[in-house]
C-alpha positions as CSV (number, residue, x, y, z in Angstrom):
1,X,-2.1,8.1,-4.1
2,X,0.6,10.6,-3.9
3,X,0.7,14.0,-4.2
4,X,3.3,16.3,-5.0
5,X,5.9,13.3,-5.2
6,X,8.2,13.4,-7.9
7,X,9.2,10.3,-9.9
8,X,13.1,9.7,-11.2
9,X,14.0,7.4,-14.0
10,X,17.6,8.4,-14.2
11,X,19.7,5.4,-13.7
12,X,22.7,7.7,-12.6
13,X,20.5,9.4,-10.2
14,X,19.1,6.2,-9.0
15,X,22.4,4.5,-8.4
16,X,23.9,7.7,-6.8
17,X,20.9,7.8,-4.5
18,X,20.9,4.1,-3.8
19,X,24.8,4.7,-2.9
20,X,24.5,7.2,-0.3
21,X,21.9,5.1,1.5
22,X,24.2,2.1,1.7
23,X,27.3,4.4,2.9
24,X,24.9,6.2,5.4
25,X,23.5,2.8,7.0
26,X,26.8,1.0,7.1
27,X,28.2,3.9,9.1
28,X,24.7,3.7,11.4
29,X,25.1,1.6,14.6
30,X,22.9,-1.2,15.7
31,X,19.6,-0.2,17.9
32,X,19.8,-2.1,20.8
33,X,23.3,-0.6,21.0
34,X,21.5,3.0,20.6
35,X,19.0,2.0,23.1
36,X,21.3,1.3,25.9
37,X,23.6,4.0,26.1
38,X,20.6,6.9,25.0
39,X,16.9,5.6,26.0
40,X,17.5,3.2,28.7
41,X,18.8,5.5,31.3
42,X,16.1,7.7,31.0
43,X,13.3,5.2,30.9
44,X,14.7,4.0,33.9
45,X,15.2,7.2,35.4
46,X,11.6,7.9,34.8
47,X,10.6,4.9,36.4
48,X,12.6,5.7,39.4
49,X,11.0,9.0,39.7
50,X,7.2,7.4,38.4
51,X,8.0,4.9,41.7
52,X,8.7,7.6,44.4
């Protein structure tokens, strides 16, 4: 059950909504793309550091 969630019926609203979530992950980039340039390097710098 949820509480204090609100519930819209507003077409508009929902389309509007449902717009801005398409734009915002079409501009997002792929994971594995993320991954590599912002978590790799330091996974792998704590496992250089984990080894020593």
């Amino acid at each position: 059950m949820l509480a204090g969630a609100y519930r819209h019926t507003d077409p508009a609203l929902i389309d509007a909504c449902r717009s801005d979530f398409e734009q915002l992950y079409a501009a997002g980039e792929d994971f594995s793309v993320f991954h590599a340039r912002e978590t790799e390097p330091l996974l792998r710098a704590r496992c250089a550091e984990a080894a020593e």
